[in-house]
KOLZA-365281 format. One record per residue: residue in three letters; x, y, z of N, C-alpha, C in turn. Coordinates in nm, 4 decimals, always signed. Each point is the difference from the previous one (the first is absolute). Example, Ala and Ser with C-alpha at 12.3 -4.5 7.8 and 13.67 -1.06 7.14 Angstrom:
R|aa|neast|nnorth|nup|caeast|canorth|caup|ceast|cnorth|cup
R|ala|+1.3190|-0.5690|+0.7800|-0.0890|+0.1190|+0.0000|+0.0900|+0.1200|+0.0000 .
R|ser|-0.0350|+0.1050|-0.0720|+0.0820|+0.1190|+0.0060|-0.0770|+0.1090|+0.0730 .
This chain:
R|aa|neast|nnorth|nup|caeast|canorth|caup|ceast|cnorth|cup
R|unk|-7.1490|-5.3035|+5.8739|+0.0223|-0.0704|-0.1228|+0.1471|+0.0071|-0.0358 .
R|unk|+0.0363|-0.0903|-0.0473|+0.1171|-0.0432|-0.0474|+0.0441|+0.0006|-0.1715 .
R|unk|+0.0726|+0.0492|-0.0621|+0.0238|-0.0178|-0.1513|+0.1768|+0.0382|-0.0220 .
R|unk|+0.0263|-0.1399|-0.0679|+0.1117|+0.0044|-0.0508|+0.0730|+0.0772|-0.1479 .
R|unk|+0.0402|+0.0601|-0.0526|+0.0228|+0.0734|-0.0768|+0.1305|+0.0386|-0.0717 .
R|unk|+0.0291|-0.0293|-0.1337|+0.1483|+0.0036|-0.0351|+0.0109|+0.1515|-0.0744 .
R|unk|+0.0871|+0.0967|+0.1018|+0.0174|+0.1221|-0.0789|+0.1141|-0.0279|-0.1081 .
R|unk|+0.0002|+0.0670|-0.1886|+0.1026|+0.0109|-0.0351|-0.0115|+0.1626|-0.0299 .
R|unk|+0.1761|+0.0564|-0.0332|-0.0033|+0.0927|-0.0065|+0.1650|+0.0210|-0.0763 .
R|unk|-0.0376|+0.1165|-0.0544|+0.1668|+0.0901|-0.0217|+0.0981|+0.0553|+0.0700 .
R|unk|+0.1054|-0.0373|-0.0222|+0.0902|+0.0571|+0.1146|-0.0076|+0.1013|+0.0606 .
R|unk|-0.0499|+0.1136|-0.0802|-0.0296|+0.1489|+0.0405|-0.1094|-0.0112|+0.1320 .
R|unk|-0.0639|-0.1209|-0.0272|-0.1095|+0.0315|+0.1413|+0.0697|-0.0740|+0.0929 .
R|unk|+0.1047|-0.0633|+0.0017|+0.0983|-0.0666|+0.1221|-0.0252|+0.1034|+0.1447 .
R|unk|+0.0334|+0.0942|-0.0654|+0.0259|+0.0898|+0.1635|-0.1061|+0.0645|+0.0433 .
R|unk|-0.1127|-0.0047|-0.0745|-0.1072|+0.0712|+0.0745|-0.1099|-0.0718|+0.1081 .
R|unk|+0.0015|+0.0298|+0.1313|-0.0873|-0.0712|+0.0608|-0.1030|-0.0342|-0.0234 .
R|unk|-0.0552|-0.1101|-0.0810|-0.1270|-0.0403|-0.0445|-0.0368|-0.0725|+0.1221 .
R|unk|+0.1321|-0.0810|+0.0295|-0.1459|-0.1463|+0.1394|+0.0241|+0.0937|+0.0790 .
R|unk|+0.0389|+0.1275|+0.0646|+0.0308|+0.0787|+0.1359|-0.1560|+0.0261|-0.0359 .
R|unk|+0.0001|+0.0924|-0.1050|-0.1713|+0.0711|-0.0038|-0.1052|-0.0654|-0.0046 .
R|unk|+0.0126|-0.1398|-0.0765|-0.1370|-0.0983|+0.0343|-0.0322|+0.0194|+0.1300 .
R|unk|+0.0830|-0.0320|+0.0920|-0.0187|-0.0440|+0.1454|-0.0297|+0.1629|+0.0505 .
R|unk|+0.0137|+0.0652|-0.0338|-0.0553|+0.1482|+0.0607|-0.0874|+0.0278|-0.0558 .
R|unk|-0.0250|+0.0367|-0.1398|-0.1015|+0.0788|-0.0367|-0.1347|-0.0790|-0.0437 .
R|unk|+0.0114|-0.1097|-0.0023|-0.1025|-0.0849|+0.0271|-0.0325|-0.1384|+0.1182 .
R|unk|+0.0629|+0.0146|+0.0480|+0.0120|-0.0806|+0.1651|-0.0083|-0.1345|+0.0141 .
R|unk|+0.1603|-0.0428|-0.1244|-0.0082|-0.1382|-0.0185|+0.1150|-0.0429|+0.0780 .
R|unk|+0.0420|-0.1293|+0.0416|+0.0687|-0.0563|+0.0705|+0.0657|-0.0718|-0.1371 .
R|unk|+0.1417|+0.0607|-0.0362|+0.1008|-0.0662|-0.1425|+0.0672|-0.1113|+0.0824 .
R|unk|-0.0030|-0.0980|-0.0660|+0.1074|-0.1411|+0.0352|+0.0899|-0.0249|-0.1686 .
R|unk|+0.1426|+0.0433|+0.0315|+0.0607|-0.0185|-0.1459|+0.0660|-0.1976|+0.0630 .
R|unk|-0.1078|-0.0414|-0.1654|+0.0542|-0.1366|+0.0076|+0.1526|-0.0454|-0.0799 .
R|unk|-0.0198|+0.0487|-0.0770|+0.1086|+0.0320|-0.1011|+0.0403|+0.1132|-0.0860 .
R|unk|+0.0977|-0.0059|-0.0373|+0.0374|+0.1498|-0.0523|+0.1550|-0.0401|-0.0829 .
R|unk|+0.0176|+0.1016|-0.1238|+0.1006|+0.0031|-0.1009|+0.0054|+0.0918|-0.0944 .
R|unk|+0.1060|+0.0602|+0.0518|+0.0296|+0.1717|-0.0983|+0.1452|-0.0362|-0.0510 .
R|unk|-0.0239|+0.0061|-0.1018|+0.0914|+0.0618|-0.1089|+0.0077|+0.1429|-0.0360 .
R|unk|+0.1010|+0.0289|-0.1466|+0.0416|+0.0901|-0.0055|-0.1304|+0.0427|-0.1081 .
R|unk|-0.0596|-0.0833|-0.0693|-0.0705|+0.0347|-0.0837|-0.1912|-0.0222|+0.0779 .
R|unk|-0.0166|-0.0613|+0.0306|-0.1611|-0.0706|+0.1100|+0.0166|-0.0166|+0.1047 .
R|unk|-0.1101|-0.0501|+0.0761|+0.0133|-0.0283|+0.1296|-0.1607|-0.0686|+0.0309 .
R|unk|+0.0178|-0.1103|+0.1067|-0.1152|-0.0610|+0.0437|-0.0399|-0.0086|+0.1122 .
R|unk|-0.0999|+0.0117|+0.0427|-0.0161|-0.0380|+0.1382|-0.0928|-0.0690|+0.0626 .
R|unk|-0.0203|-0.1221|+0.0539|-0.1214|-0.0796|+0.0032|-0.0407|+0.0708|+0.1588 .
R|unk|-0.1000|+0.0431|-0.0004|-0.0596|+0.0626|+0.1257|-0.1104|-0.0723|+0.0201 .
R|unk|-0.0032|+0.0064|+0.1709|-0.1676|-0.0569|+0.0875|-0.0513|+0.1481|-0.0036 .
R|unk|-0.1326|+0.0050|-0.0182|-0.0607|+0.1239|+0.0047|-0.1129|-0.0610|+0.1466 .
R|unk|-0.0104|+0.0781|+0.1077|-0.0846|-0.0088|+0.0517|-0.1089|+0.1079|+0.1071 .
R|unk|-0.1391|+0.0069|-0.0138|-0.1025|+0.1161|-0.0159|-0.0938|-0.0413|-0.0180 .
R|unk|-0.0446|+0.1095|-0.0415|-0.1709|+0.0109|-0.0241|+0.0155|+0.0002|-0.2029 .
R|unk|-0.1343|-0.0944|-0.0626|+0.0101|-0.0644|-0.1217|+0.0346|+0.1979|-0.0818 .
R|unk|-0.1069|+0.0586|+0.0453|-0.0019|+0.1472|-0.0247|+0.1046|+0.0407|-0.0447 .
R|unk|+0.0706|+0.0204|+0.1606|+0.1640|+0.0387|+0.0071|+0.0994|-0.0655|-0.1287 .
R|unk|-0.0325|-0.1095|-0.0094|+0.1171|-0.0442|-0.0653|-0.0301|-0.0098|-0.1531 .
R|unk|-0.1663|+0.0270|+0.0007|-0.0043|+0.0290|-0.1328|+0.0509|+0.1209|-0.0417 .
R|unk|-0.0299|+0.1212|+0.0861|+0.0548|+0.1296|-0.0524|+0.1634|-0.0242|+0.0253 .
R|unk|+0.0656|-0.0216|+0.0868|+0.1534|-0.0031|-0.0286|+0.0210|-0.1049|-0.1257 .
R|unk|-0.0207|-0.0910|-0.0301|-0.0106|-0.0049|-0.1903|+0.0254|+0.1027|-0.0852 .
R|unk|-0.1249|+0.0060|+0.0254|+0.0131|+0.1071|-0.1067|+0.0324|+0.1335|-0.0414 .
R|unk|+0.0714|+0.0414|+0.1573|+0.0772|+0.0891|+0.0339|+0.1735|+0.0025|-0.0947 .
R|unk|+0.0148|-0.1540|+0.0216|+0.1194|-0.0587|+0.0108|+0.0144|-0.0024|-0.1997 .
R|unk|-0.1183|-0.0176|-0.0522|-0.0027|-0.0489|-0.1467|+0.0288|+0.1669|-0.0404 .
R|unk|-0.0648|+0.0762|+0.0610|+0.0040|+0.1398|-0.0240|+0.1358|+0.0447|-0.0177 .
R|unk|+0.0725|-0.0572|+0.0984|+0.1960|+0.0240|-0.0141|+0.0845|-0.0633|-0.1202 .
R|unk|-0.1153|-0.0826|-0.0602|+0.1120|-0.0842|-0.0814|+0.0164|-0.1215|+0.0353 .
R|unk|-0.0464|-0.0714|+0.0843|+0.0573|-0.1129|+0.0891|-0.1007|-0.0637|-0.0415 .
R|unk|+0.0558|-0.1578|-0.0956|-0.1256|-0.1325|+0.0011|+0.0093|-0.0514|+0.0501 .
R|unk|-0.1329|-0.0340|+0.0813|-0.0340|-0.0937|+0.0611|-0.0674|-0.1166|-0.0215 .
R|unk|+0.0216|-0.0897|+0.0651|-0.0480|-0.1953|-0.0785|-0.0469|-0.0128|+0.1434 .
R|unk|-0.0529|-0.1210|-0.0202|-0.0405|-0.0836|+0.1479|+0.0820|-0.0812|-0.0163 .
R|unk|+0.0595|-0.0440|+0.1606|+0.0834|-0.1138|+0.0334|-0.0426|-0.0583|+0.1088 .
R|unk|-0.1346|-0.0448|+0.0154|-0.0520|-0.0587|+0.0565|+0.0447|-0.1897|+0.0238 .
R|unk|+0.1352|-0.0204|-0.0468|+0.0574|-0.0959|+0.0422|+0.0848|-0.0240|+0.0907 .
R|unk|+0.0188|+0.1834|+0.0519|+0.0834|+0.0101|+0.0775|-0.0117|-0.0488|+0.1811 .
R|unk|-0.1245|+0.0129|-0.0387|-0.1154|-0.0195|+0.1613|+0.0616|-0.1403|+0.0522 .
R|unk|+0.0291|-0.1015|-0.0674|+0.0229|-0.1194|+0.0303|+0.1324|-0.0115|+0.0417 .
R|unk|+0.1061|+0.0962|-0.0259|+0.1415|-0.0179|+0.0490|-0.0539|+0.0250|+0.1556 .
């Protein structure tokens, strides 16, 4: 399964490996479609791809850090 997904976040979470650990600790394959950090936010439109499971718990792993997440399920079409 496939799901597109727009992380936003605070600068403070800039440097911490969030898409390194998706792809490890829940055994997703990250595709960054887009991405934009500033000094104050930062975005990142990611392919999430796995098992529906998997990527439900890295969610909500990810919401757990601070990090909102939206669907960008428009992204599929680029």
């Amino acid at each position: 399964m496939k799901r597109c997904v727009m992380f936003t976040f605070s600068s403070e979470l800039a440097t911490d490996p969030i898409i390194y650990n998706l792809g490890m600790q829940f055994r997703l394959v990250t595709t960054i479609r887009r991405a934009n950090i500033t000094e104050e936010k930062g975005w990142i439109a990611l392919e999430l791809e796995g098992e529906e499971e998997d990527i439900e718990q890295a969610i909500a792993w990810v919401n757990g850090k601070g990090v909102r997440v939206d669907p960008a399920d428009d992204l599929m079409q680029d």
